[in-house]
TORTORMAR-629001 format. One record per atom (N, C-alpha, C): x, y, z; atom name. Coordinates in steps of 0.02 Angstrom, whole numbers, plus 32768, in hexadecimal, padded with zeros to 4 digits. Example, Ala and Ser with C-alpha at 12.3 -4.5 7.8 and 13.67 -1.06 7.14 Angstrom:
! residues 2
{xx=8294&yy=7EE4&zz=8186&atom=N}
{xx=8267&yy=7F1F&zz=8186&atom=CA}
{xx=8294&yy=7F5B&zz=8186&atom=C}
{xx=8282&yy=7F90&zz=8162&atom=N}
{xx=82AC&yy=7FCB&zz=8165&atom=CA}
{xx=8285&yy=8002&zz=818A&atom=C}
//
This chain:
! residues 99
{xx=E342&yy=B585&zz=C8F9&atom=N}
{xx=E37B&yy=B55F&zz=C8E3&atom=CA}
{xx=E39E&yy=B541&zz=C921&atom=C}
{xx=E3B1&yy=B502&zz=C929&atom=N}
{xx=E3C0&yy=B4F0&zz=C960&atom=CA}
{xx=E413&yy=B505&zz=C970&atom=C}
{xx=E42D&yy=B4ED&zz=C9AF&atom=N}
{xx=E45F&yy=B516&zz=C9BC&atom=CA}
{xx=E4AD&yy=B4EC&zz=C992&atom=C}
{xx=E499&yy=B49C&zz=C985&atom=N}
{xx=E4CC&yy=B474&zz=C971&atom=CA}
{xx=E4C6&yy=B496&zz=C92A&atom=C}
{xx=E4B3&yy=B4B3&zz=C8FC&atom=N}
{xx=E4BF&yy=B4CF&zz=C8C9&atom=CA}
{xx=E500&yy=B504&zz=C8BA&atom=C}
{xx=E4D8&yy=B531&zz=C901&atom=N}
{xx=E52A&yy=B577&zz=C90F&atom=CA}
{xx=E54B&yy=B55E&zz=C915&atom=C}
{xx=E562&yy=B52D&zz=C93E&atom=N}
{xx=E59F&yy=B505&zz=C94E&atom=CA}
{xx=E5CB&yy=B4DE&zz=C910&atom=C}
{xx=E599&yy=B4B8&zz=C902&atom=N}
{xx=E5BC&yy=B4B7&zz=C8B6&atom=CA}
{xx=E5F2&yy=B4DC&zz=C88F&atom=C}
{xx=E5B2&yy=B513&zz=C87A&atom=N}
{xx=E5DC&yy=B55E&zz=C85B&atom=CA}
{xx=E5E9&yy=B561&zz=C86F&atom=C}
{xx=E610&yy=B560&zz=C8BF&atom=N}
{xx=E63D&yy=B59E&zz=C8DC&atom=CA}
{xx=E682&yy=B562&zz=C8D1&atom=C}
{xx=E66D&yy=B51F&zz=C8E1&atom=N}
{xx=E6B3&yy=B4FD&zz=C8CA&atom=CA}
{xx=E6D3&yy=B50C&zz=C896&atom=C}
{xx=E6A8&yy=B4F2&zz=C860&atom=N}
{xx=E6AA&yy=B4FF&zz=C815&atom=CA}
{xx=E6D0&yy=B53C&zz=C80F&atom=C}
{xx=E6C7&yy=B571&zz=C82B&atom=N}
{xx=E6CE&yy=B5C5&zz=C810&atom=CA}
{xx=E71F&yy=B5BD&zz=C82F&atom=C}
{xx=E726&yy=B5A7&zz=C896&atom=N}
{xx=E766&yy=B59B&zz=C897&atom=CA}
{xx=E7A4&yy=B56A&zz=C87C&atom=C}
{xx=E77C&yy=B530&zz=C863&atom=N}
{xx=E7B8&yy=B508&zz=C84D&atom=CA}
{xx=E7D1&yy=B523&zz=C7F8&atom=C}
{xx=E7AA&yy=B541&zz=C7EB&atom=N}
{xx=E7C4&yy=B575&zz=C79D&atom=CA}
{xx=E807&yy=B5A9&zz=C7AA&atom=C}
{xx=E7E2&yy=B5B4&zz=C7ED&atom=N}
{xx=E81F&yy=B5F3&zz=C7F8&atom=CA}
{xx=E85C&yy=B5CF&zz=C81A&atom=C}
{xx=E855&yy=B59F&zz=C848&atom=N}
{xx=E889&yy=B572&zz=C853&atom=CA}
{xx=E8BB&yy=B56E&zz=C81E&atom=C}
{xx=E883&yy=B539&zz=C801&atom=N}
{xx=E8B0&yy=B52B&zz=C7B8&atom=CA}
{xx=E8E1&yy=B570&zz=C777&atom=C}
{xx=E8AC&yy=B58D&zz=C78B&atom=N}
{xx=E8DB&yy=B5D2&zz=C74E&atom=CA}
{xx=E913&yy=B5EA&zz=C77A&atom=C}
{xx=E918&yy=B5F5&zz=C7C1&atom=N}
{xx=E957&yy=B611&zz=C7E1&atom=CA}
{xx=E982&yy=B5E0&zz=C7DE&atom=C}
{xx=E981&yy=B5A5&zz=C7CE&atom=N}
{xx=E9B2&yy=B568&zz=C7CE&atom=CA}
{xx=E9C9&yy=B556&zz=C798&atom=C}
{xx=E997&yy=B568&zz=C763&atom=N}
{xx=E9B6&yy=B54D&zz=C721&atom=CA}
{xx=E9D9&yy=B59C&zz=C6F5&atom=C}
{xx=E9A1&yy=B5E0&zz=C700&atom=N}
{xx=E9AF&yy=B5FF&zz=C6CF&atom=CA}
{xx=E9F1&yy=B628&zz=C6D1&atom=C}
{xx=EA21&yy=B636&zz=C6BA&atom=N}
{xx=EA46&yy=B681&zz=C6C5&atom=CA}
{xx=EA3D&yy=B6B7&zz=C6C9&atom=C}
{xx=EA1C&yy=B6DB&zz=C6A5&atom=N}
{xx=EA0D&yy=B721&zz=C69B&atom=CA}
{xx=E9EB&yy=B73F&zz=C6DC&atom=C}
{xx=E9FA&yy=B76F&zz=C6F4&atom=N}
{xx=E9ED&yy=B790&zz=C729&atom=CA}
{xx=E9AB&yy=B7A3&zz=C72D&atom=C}
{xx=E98F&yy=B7B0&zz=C6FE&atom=N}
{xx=E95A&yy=B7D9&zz=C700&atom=CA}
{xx=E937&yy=B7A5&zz=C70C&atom=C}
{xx=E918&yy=B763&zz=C6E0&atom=N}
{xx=E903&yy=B721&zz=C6EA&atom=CA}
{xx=E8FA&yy=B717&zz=C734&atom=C}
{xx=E93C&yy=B70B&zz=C748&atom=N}
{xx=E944&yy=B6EE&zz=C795&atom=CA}
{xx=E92A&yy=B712&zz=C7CB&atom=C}
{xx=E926&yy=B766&zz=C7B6&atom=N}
{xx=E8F8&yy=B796&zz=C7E0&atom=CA}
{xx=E89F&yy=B78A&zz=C7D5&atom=C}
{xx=E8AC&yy=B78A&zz=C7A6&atom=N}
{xx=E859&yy=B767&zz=C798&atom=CA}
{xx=E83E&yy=B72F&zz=C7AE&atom=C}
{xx=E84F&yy=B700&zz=C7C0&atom=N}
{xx=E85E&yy=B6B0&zz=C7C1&atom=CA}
{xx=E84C&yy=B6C6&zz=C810&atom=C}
{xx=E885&yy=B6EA&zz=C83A&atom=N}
{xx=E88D&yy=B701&zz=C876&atom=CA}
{xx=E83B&yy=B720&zz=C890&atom=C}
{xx=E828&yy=B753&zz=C85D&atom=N}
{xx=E7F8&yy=B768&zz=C867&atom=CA}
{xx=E7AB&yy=B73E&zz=C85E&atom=C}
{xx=E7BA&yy=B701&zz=C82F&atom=N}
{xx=E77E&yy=B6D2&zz=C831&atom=CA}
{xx=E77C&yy=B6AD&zz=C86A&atom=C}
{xx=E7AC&yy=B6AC&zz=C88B&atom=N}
{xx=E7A8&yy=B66D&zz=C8D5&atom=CA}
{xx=E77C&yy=B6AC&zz=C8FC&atom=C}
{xx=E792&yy=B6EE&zz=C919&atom=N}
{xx=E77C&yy=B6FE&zz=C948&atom=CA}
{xx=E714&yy=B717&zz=C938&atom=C}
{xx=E731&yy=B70E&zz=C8E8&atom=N}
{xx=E6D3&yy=B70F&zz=C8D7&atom=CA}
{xx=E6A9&yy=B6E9&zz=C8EE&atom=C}
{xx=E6CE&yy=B6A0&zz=C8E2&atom=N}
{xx=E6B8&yy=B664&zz=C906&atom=CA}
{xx=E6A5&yy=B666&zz=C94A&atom=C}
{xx=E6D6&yy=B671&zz=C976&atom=N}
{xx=E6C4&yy=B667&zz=C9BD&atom=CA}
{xx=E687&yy=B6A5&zz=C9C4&atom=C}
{xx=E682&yy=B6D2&zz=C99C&atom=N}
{xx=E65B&yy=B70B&zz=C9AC&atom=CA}
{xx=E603&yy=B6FD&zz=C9A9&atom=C}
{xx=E5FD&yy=B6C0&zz=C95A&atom=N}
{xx=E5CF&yy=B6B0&zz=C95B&atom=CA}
{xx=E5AA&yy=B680&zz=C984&atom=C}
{xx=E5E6&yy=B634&zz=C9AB&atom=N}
{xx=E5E6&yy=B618&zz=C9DD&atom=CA}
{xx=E5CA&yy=B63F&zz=CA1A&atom=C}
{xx=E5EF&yy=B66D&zz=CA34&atom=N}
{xx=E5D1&yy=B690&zz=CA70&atom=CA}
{xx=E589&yy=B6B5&zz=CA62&atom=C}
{xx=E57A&yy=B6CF&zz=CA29&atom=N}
{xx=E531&yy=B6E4&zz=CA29&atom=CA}
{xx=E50D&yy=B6B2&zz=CA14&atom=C}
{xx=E519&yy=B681&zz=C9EE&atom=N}
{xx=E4EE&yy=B637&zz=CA04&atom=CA}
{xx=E4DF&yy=B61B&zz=CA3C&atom=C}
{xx=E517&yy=B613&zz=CA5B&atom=N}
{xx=E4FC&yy=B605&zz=CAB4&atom=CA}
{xx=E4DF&yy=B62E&zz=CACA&atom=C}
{xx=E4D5&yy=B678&zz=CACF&atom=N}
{xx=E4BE&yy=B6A5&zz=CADE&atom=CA}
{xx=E470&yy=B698&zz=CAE4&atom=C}
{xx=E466&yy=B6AF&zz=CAAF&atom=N}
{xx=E427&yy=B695&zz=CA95&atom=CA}
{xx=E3FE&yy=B661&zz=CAAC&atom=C}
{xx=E42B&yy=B618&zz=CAA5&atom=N}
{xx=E40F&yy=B5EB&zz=CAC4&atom=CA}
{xx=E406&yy=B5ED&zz=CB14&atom=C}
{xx=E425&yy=B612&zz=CB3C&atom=N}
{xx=E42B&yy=B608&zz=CB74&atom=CA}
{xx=E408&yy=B65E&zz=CB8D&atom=C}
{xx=E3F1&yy=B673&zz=CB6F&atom=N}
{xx=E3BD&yy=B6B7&zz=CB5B&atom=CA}
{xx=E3EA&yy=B6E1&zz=CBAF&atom=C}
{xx=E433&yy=B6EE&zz=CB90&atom=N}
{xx=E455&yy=B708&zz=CBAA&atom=CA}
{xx=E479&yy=B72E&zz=CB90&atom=C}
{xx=E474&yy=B794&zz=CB9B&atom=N}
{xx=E498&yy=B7BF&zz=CB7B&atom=CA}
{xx=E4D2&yy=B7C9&zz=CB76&atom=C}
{xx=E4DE&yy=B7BB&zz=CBB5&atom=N}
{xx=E533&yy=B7BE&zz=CBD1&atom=CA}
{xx=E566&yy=B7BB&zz=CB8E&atom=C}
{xx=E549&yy=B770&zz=CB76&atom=N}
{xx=E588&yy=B75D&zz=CB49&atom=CA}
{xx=E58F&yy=B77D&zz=CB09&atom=C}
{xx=E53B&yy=B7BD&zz=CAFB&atom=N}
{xx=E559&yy=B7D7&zz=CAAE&atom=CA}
{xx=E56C&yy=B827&zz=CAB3&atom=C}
{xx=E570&yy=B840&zz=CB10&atom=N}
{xx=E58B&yy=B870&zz=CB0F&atom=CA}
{xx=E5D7&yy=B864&zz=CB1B&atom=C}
{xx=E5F7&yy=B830&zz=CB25&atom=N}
{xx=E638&yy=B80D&zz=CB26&atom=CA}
{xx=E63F&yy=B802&zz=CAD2&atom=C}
{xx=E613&yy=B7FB&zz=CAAC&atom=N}
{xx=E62C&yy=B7D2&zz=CA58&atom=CA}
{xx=E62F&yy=B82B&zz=CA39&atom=C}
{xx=E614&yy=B861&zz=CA5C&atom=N}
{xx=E62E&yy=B8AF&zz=CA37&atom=CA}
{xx=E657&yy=B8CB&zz=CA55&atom=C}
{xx=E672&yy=B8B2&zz=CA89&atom=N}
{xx=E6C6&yy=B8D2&zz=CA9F&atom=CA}
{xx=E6FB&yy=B89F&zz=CA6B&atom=C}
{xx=E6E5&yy=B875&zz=CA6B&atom=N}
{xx=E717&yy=B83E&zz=CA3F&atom=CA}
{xx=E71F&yy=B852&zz=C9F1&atom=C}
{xx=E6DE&yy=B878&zz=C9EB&atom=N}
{xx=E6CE&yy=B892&zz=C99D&atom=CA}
{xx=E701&yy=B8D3&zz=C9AC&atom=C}
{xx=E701&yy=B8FA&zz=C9C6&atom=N}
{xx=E71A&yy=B93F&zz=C9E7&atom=CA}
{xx=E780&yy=B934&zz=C9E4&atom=C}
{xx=E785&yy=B907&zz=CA10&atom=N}
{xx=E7C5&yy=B8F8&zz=CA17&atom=CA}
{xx=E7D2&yy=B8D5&zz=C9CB&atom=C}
{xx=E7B8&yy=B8A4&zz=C996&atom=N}
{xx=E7CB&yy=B88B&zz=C974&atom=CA}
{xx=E7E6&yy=B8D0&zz=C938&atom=C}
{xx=E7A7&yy=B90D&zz=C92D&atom=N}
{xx=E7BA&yy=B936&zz=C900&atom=CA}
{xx=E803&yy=B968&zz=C919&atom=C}
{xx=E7FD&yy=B965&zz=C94F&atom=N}
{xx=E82B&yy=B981&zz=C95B&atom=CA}
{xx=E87B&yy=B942&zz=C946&atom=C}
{xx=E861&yy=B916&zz=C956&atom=N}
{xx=E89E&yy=B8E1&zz=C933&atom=CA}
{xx=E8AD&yy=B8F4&zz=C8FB&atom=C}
{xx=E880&yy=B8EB&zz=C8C5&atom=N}
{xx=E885&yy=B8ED&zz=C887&atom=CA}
{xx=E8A6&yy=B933&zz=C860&atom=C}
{xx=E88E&yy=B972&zz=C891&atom=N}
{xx=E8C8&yy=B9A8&zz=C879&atom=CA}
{xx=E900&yy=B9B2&zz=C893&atom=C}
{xx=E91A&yy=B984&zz=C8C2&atom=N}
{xx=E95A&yy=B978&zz=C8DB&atom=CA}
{xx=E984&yy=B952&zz=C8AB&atom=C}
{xx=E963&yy=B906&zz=C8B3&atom=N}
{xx=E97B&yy=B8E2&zz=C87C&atom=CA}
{xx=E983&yy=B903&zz=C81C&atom=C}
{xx=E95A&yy=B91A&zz=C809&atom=N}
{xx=E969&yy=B93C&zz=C7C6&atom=CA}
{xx=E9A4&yy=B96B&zz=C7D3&atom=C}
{xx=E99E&yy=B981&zz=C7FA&atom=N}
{xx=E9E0&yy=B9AE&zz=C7FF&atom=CA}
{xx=EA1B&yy=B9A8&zz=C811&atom=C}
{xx=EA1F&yy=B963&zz=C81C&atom=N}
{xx=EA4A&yy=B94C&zz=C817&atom=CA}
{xx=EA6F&yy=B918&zz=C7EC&atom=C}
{xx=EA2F&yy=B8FD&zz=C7C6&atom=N}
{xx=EA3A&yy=B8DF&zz=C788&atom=CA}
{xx=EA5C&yy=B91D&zz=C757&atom=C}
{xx=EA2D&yy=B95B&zz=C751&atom=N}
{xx=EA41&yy=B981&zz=C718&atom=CA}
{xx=EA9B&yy=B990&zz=C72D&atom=C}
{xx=EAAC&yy=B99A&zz=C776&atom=N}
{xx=EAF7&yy=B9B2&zz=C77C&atom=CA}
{xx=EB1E&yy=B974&zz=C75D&atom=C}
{xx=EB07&yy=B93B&zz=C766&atom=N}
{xx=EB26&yy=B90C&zz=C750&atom=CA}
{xx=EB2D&yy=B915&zz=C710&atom=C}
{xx=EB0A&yy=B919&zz=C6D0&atom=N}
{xx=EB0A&yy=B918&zz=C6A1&atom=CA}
{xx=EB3A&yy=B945&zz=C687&atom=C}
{xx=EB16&yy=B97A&zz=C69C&atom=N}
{xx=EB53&yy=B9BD&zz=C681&atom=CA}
{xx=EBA2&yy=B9B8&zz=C68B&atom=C}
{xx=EBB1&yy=B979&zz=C6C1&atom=N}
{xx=EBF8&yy=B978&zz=C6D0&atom=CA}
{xx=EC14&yy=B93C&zz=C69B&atom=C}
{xx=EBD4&yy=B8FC&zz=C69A&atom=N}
{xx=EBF3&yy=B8CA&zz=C67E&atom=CA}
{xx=EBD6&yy=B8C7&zz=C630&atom=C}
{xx=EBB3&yy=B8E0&zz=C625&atom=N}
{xx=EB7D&yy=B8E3&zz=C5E0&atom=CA}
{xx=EB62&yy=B8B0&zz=C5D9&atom=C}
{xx=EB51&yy=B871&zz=C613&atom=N}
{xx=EB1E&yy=B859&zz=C607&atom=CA}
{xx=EB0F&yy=B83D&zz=C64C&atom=C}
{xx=EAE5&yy=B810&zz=C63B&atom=N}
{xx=EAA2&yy=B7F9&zz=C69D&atom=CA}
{xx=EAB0&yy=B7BD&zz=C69B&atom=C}
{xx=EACE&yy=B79A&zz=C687&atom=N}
{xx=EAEA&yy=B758&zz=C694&atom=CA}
{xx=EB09&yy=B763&zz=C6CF&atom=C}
{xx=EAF1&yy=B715&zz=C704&atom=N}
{xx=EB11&yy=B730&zz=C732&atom=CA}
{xx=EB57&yy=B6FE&zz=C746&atom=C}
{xx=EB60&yy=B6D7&zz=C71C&atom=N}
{xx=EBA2&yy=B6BD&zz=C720&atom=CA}
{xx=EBDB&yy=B6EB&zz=C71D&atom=C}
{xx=EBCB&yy=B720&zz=C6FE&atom=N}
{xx=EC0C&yy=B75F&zz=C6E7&atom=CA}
{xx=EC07&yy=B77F&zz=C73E&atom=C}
{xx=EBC8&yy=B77E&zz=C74B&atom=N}
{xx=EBD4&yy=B799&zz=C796&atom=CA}
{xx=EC13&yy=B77E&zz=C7B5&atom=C}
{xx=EC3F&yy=B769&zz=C7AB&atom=N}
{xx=EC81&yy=B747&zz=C7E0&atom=CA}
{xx=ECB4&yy=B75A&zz=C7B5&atom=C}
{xx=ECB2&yy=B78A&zz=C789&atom=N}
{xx=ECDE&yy=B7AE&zz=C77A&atom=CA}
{xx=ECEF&yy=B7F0&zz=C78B&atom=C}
{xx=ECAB&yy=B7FF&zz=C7B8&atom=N}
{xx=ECA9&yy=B84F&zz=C7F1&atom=CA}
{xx=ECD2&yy=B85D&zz=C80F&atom=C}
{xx=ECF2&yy=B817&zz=C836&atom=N}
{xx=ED2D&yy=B81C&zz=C869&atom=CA}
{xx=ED65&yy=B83A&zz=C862&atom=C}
{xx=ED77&yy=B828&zz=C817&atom=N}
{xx=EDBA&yy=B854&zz=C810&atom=CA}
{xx=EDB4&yy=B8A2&zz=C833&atom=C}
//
């Protein structure tokens, strides 16, 4: 499969998640959305990889995998505190924390 294909998908995959952190509200969405961009660049770097029959870049794309899960139970846990305070994940209500 040639390499302008990955590239493609990996646009494709980031301008989705672009788009959902810009348009959607809901927190959880926008963590997801968050989490489809860095899929993207993940598949980008082991496409070049590959093409350039260089390892470097997919023992760099499983620290990124490593650090991302660790995102993701940071971030839930802090979605869920949110919730429980505001009863919902919208995050426009987020600017009502301040009080």
């Amino acid at each position: 499969m040639p390499i302008q294909n990955y590239i493609w998908l990996s646009i494709a995959l980031f301008s989705i998640g672009v788009i959902g952190v810009l348009i959607r509200r809901n927190a959880i969405v926008i963590f997801m959305c968050i989490e489809l961009m860095l899929n993207a660049v993940n598949l980008l770097l082991v496409a070049f990889s590959k093409y350039h029959h260089d390892a470097s870049a997919q023992i760099f794309v499983f620290f990124i995998m490593v650090v991302a899960a660790a995102e993701v139970s940071v971030g839930l846990a802090i979605i869920v505190m949110v919730y429980r305070h505001t009863k919902s994940v919208d995050v426009n209500i987020l600017n009502r924390l301040k009080n």
